[in-house]
Backbone as a chain_set.jsonl record, in Angstrom:
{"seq": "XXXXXXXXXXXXXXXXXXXXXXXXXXXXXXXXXXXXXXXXXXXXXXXXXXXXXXXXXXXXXXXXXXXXXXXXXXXXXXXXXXXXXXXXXXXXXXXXXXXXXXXXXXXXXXXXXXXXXXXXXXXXXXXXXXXXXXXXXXXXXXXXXXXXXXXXXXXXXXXXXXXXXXXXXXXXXXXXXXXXXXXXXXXXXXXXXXXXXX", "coords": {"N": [[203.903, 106.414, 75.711], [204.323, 108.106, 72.594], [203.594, 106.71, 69.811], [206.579, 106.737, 66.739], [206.507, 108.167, 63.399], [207.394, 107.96, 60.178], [207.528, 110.99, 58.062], [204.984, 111.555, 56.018], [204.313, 112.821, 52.239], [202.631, 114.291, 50.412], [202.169, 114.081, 46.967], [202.359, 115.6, 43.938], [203.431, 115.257, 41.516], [202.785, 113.814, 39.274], [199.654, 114.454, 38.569], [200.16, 117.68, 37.483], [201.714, 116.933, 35.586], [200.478, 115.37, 33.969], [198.963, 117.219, 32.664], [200.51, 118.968, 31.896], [200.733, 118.853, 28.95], [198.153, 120.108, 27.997], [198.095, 121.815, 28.795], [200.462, 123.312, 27.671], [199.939, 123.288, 25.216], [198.272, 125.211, 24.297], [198.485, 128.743, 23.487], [200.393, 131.959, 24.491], [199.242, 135.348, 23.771], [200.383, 138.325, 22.267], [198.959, 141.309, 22.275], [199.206, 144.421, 20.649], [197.835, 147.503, 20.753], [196.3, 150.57, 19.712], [194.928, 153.251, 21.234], [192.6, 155.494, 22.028], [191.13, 156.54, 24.57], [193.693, 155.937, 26.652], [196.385, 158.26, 27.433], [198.857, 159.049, 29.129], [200.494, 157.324, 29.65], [201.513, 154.155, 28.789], [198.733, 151.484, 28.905], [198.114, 147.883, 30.352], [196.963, 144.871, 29.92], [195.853, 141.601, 31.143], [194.325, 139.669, 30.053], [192.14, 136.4, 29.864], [189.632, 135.548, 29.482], [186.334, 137.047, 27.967], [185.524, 138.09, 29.526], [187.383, 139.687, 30.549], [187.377, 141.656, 29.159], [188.905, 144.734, 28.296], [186.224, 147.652, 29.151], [187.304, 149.89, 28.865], [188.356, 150.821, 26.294], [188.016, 151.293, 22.843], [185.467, 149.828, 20.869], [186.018, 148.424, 18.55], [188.666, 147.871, 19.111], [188.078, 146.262, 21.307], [187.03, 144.002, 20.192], [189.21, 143.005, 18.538], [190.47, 142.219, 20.653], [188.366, 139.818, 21.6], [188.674, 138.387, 19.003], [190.963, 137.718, 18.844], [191.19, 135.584, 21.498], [189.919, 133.768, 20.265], [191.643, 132.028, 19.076], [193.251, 129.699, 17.088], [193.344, 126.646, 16.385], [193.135, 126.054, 18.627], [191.792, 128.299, 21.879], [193.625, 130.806, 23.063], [195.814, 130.419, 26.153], [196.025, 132.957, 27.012], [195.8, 136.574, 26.663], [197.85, 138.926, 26.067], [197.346, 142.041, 26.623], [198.67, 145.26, 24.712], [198.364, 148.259, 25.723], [198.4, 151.205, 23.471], [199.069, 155.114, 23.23], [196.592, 157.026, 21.307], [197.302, 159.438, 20.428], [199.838, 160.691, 20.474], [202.928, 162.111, 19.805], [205.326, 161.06, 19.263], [205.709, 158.307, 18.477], [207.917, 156.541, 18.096], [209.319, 156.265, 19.987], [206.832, 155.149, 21.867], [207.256, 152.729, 20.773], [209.239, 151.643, 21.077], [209.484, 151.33, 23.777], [207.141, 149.58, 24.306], [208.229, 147.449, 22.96], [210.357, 146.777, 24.622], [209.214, 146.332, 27.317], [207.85, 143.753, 26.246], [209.675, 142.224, 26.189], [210.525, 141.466, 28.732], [208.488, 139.664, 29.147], [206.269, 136.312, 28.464], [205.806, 135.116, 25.442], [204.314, 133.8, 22.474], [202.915, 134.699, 19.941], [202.269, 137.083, 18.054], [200.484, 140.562, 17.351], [199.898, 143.538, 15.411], [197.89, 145.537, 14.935], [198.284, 148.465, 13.974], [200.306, 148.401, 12.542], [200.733, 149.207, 10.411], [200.173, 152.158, 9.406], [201.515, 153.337, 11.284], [204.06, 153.388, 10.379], [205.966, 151.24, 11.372], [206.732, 148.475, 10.539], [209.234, 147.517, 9.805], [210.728, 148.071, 11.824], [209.801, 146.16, 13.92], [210.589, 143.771, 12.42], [212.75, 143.503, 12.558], [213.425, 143.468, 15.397], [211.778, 140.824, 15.98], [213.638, 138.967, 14.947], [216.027, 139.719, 16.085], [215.16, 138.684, 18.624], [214.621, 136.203, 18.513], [217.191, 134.941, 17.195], [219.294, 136.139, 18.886], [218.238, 135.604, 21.635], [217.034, 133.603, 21.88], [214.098, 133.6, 22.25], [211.244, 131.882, 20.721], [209.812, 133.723, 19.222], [206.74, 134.803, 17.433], [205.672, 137.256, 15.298], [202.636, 138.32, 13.287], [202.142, 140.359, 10.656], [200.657, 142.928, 8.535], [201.546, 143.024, 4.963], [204.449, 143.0, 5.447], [207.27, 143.282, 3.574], [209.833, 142.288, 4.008], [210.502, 140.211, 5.369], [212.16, 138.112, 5.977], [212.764, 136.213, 7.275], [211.419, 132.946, 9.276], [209.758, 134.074, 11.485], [208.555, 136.033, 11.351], [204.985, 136.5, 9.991], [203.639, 137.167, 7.188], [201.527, 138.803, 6.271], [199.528, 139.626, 3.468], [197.129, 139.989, 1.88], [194.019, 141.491, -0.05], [192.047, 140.561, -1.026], [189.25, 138.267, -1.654], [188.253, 135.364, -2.77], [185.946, 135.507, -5.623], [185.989, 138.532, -5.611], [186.568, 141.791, -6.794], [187.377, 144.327, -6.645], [188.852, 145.887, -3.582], [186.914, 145.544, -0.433], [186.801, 147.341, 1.537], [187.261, 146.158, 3.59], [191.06, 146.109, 5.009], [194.606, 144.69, 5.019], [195.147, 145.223, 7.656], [192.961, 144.896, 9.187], [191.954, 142.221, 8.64], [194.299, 140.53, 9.354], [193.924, 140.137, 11.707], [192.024, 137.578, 11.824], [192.335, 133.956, 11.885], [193.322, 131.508, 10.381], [192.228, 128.85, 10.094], [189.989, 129.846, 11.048], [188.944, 131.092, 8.988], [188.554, 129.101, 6.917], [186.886, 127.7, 7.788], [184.238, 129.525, 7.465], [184.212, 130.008, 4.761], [184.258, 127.491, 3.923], [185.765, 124.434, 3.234], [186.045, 123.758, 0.19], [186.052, 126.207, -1.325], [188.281, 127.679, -0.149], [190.365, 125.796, -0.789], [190.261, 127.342, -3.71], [190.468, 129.226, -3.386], [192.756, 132.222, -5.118], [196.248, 132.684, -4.717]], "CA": [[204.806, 107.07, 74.821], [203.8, 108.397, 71.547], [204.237, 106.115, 68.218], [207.097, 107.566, 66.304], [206.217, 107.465, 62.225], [208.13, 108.578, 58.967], [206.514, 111.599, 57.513], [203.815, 111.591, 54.896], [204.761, 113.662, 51.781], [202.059, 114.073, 49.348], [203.277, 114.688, 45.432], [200.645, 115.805, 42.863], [203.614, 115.42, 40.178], [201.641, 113.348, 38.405], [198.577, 115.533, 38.165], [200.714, 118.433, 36.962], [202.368, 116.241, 34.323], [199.441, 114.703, 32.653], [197.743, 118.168, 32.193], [201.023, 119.82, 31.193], [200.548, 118.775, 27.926], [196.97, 120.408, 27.74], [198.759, 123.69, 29.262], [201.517, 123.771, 27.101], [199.694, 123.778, 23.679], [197.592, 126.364, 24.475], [200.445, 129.698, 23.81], [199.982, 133.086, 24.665], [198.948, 135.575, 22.346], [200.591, 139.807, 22.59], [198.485, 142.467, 20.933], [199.679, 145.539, 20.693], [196.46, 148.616, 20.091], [196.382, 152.106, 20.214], [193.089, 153.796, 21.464], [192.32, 157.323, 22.602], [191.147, 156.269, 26.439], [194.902, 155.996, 26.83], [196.652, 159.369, 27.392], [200.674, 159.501, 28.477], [201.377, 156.034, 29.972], [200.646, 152.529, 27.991], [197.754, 150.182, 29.823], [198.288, 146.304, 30.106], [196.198, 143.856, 30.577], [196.307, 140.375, 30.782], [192.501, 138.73, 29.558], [191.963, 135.064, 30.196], [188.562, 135.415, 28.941], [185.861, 137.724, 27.46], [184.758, 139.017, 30.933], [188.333, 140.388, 31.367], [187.944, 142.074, 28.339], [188.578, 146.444, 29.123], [185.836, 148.371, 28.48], [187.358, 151.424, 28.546], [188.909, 150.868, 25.122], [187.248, 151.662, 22.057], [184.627, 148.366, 19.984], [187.238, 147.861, 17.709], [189.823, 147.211, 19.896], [187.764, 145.101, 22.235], [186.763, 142.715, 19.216], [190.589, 142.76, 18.308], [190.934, 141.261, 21.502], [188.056, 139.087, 21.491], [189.09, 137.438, 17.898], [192.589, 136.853, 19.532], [190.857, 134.619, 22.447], [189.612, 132.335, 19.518], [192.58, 131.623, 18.413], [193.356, 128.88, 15.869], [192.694, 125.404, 16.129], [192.688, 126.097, 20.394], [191.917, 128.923, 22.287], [195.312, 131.12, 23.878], [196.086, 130.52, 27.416], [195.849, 134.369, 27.641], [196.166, 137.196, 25.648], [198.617, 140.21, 27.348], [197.174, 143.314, 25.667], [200.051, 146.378, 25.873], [197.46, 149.591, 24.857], [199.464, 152.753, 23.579], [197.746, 155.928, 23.468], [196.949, 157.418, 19.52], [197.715, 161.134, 20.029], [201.147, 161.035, 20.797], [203.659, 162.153, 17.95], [206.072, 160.395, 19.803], [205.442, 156.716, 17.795], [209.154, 155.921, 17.951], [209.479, 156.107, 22.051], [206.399, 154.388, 22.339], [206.984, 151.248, 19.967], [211.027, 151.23, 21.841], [208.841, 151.295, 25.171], [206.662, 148.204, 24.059], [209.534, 146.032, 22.872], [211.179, 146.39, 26.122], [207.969, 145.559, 28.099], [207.409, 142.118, 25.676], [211.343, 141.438, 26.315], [210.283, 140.281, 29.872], [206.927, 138.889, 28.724], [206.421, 135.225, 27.883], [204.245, 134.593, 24.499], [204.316, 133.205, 21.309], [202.541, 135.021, 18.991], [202.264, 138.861, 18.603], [200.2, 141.268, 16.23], [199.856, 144.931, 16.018], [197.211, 146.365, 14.078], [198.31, 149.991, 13.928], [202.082, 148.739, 12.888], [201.647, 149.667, 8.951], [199.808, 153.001, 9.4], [202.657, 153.526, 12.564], [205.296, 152.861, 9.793], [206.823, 150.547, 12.297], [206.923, 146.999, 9.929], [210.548, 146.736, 9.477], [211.213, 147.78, 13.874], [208.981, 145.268, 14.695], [210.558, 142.751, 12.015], [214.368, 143.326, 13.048], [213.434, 143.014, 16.531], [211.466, 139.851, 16.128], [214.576, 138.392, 14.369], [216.706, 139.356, 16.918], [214.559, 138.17, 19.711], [214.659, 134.928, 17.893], [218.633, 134.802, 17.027], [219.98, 136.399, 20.296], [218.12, 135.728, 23.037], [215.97, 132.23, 21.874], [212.759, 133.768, 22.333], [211.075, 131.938, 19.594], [208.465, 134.357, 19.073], [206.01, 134.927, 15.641], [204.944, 138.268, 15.137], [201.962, 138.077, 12.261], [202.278, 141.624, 10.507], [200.485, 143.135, 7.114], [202.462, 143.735, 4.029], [205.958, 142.952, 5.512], [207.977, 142.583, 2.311], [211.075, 142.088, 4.071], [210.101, 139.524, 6.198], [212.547, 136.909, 5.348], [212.582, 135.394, 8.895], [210.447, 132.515, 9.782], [209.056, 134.518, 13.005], [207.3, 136.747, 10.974], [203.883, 135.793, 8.88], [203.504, 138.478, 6.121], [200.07, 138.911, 5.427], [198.941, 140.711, 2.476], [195.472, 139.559, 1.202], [192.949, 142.131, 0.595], [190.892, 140.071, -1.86], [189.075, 137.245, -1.818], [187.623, 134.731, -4.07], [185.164, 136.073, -6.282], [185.737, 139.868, -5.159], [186.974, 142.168, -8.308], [188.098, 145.411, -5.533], [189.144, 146.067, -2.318], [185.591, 146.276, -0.274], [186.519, 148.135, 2.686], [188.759, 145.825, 4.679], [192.329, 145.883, 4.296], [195.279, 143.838, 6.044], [195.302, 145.474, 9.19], [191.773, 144.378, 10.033], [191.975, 141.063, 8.399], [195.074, 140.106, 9.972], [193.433, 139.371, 13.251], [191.813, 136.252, 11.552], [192.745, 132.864, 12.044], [193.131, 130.789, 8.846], [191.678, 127.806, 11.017], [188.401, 130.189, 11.314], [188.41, 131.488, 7.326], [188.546, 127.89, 6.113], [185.819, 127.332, 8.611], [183.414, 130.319, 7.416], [184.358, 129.624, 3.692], [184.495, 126.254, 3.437], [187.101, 123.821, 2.592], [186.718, 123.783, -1.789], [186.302, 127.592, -1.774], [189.651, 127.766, 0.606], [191.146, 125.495, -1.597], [190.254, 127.383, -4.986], [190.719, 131.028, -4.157], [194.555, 132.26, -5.402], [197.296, 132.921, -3.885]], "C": [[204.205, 107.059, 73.413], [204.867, 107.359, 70.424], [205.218, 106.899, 67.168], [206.833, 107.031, 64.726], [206.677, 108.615, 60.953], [207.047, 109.39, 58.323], [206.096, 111.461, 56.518], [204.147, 112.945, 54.347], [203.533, 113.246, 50.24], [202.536, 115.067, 47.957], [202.336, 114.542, 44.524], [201.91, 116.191, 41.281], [202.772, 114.945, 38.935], [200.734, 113.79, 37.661], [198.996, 116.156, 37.045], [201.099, 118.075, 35.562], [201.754, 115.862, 33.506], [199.028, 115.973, 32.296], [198.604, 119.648, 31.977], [201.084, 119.736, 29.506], [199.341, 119.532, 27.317], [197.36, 121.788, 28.111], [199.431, 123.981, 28.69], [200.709, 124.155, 25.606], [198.413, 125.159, 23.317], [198.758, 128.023, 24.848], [199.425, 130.859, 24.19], [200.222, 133.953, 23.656], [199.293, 137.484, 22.879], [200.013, 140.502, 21.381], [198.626, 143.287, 21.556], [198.573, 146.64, 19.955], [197.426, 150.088, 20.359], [194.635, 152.76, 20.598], [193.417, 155.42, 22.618], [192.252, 156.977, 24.067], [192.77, 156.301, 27.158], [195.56, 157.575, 26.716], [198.333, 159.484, 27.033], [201.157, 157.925, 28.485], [200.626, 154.786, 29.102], [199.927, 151.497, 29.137], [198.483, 148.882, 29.262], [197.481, 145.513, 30.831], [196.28, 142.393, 30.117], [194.601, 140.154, 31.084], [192.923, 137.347, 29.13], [190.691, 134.739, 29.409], [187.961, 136.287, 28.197], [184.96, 138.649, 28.471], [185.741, 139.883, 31.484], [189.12, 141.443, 30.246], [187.814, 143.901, 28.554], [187.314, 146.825, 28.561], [185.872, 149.45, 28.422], [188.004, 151.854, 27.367], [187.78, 150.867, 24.137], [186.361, 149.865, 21.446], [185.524, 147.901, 19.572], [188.146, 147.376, 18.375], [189.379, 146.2, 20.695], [187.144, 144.097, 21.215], [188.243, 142.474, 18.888], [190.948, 141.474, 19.074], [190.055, 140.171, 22.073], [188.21, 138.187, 20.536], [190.603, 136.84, 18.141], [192.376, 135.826, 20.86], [189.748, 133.366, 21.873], [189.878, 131.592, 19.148], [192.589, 130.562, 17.647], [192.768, 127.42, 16.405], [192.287, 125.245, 18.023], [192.787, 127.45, 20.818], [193.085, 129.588, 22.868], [194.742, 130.829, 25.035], [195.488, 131.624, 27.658], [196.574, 135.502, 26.415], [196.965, 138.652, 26.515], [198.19, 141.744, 25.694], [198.036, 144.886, 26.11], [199.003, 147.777, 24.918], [198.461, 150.858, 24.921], [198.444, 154.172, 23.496], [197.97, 156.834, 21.587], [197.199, 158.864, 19.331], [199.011, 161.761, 20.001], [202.117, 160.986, 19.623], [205.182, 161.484, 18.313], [206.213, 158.509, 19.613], [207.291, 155.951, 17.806], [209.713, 155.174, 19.672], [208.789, 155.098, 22.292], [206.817, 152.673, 21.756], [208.628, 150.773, 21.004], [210.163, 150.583, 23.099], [208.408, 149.654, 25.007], [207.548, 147.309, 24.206], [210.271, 146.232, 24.362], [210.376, 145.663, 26.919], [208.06, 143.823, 27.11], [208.979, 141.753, 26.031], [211.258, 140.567, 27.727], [208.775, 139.611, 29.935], [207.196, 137.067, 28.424], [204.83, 135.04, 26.868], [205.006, 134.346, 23.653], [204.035, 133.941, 20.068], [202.04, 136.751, 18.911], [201.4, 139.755, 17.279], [199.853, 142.33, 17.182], [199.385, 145.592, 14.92], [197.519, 147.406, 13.34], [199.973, 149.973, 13.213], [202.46, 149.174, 11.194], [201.568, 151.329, 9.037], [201.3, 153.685, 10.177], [203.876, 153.674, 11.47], [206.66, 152.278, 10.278], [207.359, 149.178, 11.824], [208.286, 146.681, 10.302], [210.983, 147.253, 10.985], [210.821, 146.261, 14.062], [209.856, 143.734, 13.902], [212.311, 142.229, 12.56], [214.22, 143.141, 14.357], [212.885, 141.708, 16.951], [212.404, 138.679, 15.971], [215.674, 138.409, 15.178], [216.129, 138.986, 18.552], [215.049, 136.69, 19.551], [216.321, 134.647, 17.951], [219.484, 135.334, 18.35], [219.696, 136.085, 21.503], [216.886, 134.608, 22.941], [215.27, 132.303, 22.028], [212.063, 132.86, 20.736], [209.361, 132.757, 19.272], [208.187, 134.115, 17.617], [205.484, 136.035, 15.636], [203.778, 138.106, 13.326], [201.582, 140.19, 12.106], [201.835, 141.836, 8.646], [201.56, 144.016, 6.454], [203.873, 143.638, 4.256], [206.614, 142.195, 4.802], [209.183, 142.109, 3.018], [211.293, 141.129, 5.325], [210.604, 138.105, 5.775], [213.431, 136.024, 6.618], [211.077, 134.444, 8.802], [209.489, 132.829, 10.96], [208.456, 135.462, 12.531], [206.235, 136.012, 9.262], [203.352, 137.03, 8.761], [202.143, 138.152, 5.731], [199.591, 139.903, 4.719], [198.286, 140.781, 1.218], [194.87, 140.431, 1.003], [192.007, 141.765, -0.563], [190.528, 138.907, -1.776], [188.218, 136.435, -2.246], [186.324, 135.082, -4.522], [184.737, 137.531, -6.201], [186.689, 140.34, -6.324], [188.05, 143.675, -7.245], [187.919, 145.216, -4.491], [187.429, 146.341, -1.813], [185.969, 146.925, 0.846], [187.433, 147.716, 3.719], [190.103, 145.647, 4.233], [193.273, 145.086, 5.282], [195.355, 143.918, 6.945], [193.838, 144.857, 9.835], [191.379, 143.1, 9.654], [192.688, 139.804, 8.725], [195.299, 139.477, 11.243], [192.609, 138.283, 13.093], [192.437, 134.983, 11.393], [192.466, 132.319, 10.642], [192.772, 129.287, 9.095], [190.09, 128.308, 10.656], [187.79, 130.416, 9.335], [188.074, 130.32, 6.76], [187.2, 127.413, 6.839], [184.278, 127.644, 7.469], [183.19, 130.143, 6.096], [184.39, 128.166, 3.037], [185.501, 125.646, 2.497], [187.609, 123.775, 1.043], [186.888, 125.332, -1.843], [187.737, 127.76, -1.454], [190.794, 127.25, -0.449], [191.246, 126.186, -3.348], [190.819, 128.77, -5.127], [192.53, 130.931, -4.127], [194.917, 132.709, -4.271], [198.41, 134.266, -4.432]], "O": [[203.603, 106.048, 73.052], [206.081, 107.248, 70.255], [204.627, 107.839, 66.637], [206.872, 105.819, 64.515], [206.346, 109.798, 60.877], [205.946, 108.925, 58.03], [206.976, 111.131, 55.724], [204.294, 113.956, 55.034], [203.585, 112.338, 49.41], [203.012, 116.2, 47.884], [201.62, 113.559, 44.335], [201.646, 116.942, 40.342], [202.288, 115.547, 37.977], [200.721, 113.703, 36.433], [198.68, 115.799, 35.911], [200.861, 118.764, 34.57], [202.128, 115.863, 32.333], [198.523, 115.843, 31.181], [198.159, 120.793, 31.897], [201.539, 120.708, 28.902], [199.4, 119.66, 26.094], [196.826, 122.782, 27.618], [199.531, 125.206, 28.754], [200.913, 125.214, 25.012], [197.976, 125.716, 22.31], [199.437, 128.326, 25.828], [198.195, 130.835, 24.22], [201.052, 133.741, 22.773], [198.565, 137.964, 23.748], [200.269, 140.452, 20.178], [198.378, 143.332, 22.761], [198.459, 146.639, 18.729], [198.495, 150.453, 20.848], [193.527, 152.544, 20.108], [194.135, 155.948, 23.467], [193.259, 157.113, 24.761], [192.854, 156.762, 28.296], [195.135, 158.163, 25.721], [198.969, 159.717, 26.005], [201.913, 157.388, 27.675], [199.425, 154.629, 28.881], [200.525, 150.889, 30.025], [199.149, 148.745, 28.236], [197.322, 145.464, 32.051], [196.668, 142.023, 29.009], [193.924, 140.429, 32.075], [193.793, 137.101, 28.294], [190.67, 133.723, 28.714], [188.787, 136.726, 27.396], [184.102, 139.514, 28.294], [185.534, 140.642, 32.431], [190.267, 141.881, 30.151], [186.74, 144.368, 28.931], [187.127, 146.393, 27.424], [184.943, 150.177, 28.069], [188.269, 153.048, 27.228], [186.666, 150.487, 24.499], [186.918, 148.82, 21.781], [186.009, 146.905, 20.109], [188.439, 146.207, 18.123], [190.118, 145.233, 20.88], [186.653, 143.154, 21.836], [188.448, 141.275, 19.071], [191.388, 140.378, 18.727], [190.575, 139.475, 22.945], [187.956, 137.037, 20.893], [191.152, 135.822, 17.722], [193.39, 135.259, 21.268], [189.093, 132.51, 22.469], [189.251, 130.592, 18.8], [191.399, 130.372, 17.396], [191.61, 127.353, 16.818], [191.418, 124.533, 18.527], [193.737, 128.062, 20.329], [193.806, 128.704, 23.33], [193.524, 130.875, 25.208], [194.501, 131.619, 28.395], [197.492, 135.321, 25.615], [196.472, 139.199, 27.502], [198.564, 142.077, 24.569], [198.087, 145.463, 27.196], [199.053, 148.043, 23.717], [199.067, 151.357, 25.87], [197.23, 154.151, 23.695], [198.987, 157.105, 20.948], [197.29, 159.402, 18.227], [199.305, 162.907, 19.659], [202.159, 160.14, 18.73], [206.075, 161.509, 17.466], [206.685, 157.704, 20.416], [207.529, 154.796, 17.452], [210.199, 154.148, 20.148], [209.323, 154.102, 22.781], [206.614, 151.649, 22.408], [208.871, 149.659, 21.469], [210.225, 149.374, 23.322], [209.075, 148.707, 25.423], [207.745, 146.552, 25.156], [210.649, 145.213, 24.942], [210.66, 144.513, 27.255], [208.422, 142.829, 27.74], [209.159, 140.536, 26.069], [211.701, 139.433, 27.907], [208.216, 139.144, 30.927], [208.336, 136.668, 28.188], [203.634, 134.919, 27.13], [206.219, 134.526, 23.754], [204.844, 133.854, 19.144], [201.498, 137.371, 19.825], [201.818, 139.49, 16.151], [199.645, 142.447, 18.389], [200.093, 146.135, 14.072], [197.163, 147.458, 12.163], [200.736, 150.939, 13.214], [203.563, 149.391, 10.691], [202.607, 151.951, 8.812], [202.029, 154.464, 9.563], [204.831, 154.25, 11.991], [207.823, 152.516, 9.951], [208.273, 148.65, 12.457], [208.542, 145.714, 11.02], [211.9, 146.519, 11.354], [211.617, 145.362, 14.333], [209.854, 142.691, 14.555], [212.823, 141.139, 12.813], [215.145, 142.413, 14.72], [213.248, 141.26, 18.039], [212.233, 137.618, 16.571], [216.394, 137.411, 15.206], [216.875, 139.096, 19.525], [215.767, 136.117, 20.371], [216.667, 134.03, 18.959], [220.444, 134.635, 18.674], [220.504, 136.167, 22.428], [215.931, 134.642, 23.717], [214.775, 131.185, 22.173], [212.471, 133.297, 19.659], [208.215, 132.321, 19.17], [208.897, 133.537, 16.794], [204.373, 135.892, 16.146], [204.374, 137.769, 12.302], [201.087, 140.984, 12.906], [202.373, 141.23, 7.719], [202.179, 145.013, 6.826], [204.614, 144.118, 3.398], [206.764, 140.981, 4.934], [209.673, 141.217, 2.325], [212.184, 141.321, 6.153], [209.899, 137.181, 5.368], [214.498, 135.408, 6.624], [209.984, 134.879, 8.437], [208.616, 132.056, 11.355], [207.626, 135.944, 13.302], [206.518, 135.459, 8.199], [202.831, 137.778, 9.589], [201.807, 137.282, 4.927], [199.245, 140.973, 5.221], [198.54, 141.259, 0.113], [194.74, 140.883, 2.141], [191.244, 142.617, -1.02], [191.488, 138.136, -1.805], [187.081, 136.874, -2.072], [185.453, 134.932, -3.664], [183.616, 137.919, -6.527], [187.491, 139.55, -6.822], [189.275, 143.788, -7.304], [186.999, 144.488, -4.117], [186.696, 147.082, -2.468], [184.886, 147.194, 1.365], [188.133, 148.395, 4.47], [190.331, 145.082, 3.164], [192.779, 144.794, 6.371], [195.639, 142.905, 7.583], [193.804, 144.397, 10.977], [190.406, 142.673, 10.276], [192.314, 138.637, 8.609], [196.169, 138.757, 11.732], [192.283, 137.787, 14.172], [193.287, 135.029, 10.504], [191.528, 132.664, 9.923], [193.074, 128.504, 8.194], [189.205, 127.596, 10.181], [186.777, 130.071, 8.726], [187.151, 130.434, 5.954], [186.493, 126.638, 6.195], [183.546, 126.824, 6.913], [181.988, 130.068, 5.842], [184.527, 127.879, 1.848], [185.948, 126.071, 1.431], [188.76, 123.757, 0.607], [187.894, 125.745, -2.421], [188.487, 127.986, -2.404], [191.762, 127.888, -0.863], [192.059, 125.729, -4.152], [191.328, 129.364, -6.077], [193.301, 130.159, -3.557], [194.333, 133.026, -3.235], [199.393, 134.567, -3.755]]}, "num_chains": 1, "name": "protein.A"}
């Protein structure tokens, strides 16, 4: 007669638990482009790395989304890129469209290059605010020039000089805005960081 014996139940909470701490502080990061390759419908992709980065989108956009997988003091988890398409005179549909798509998304931190030119600032800032206040998302959208950005979930950036520069040289907030202030303090070093104004 066969030995009868209480089953064996192996449990890898443990595992999971020590190396949710190393998973959790790593957030996810939503950029929002526009690029011609795109026609009626918006692409999405979710990039983990720099091998999963499209290349059917324009340079610019695929450095966008390589300087967003450098992220600040730790790399993102993942970056969910929602591509719109730039010919469409229809900028009101698409930006509604987006925010619905990120409503069942999970991230943290959100920029959108195209959102001053778009004249979308103050959509993007009332919807971040009520993401935040209605429905506990605590998202951060980081957006240039948003004066009216008197929510902690949005970070108003609107630099376009910096220390020892007299004019604008060429870049302005939308393409500066995809820098980490982790990496500038890096590239500039810590007394310059500390000297240029504010």
């Amino acid at each position: 007669m066969a030995k009868l014996t209480s089953p064996s139940i192996s449990i890898t909470f443990i595992e999971k638990a020590a190396s949710l701490i190393e998973r959790g502080s790593r957030g996810i990061v939503a950029l929002v482009l526009r690029d011609a390759s795109v026609t009626e419908t918006p692409d999405t992709y979710t990039v983990r790395d720099v091998s999963d980065v499209p290349t059917s989108i324009s340079d610019a956009n695929q450095q966008y989304i390589k300087d967003a997988l450098k992220g600040y003091s730790k790399a993102p988890l993942k970056v969910l890129v929602y591509v719109m398409p730039t010919t469409s005179e229809k900028t009101g549909e698409l930006y509604t469209a987006m925010m619905k798509y990120f409503e069942t998304e999970t991230f943290q931190w959100m920029a959108i290059p195209t959102v001053e030119t778009d004249g979308k600032i103050e959509d993007i800032v009332s919807w971040v605010k009520s993401q935040r206040d209605n429905n506990n998302f605590m998202i951060k959208a980081v957006l240039p020039n948003a004066d009216s950005a008197d929510c902690e979930g949005i970070i108003n950036w609107t630099s376009k000089l910096y220390k020892d520069e007299t004019s604008d040289n060429g870049d302005n907030t939308v393409t500066i805005t995809r820098r980490p202030i982790q990496r500038s303090r890096e590239l500039r070093g810590l007394q310059e960081f500390l000297q240029a104004p504010m």
